[in-house]
C-alpha positions as CSV (number, residue, x, y, z in Angstrom):
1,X,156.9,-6.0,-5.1
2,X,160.3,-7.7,-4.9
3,X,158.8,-10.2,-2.3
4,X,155.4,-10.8,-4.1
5,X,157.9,-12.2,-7.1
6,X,157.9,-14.9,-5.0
7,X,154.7,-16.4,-6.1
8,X,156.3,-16.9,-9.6
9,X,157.9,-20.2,-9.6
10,X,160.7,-20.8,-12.4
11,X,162.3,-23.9,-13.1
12,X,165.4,-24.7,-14.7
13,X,167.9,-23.8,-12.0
14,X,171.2,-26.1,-12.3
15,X,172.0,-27.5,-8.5
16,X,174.1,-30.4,-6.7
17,X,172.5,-32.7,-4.6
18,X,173.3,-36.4,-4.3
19,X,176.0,-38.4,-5.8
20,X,173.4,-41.5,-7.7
21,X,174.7,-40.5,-10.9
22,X,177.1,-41.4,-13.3
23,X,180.5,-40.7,-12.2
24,X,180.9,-38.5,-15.2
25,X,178.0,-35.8,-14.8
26,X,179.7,-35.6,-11.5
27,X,180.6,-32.4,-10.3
28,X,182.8,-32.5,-7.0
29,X,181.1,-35.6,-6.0
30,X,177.4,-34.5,-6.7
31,X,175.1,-35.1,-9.4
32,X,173.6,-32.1,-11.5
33,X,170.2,-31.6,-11.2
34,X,167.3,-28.7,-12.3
35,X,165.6,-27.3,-9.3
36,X,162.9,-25.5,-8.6
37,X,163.2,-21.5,-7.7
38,X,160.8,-18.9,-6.7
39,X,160.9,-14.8,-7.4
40,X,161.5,-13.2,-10.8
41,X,163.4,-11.8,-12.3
42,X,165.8,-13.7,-10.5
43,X,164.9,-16.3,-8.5
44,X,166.4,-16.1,-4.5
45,X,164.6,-18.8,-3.6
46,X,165.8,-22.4,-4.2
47,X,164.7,-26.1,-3.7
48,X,167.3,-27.9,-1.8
49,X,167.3,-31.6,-3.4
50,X,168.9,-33.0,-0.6
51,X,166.3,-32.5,2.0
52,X,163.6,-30.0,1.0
53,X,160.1,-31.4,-0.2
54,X,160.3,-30.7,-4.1
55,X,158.5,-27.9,-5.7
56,X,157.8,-26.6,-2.2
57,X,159.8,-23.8,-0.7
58,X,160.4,-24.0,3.0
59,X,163.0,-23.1,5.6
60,X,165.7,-25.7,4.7
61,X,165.9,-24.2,0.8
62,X,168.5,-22.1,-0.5
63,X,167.6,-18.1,0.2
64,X,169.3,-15.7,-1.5
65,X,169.0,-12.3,0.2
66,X,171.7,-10.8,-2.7
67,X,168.8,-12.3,-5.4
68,X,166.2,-10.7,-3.0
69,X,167.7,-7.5,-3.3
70,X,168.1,-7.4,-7.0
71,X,164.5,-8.2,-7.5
72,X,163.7,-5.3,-5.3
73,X,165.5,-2.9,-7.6
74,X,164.2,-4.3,-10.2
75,X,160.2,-3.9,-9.3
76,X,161.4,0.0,-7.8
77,X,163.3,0.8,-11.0
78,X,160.0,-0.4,-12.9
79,X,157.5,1.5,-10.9
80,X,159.8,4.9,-11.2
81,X,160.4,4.7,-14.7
82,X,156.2,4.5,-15.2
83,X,155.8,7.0,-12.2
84,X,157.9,9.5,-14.4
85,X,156.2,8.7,-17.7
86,X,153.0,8.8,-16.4
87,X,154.3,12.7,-15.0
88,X,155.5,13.6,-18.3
89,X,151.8,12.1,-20.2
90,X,150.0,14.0,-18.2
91,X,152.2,17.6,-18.3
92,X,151.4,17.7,-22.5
């Protein structure tokens, strides 16, 4: 379940790349950007500005396996909590 989340693409996600900015939304010599990520509820998949296509993952984006891992327990912690309701719904 973890790795289907993949197919959910969020945007929003704050990342470097570059330095064509104003010197002042600089952040150690790279502009701030919003990216592109994919998997929910956190995404552990990220576009890399610098030299990924946008808005398409691929090997040279930014993979997350700790992100990867928390979506994981996430979807398992979801499908146990309605695997022991469903148990208790049907015992009344």
């Amino acid at each position: 379940m973890g790795l289907l989340s993949y197919l959910i693409a969020t945007p929003e996600h704050l990342v470097l790349a570059g330095n064509m900015c104003e010197t002042a939304s600089q952040i150690r010599g790279q502009c701030l950007h919003t990216s592109t990520g994919w998997g929910w509820p956190v995404a552990f998949i990220v576009d890399n500005l610098d030299i990924s296509v946008i808005n398409h993952p691929g090997e040279e984006d930014h993979f997350s396996p700790g992100f990867l891992a928390v979506d994981i327990l996430f979807y398992f912690a979801v499908l146990t909590l309605l695997s022991e309701l469903s148990i208790r719904f049907r015992r009344r």
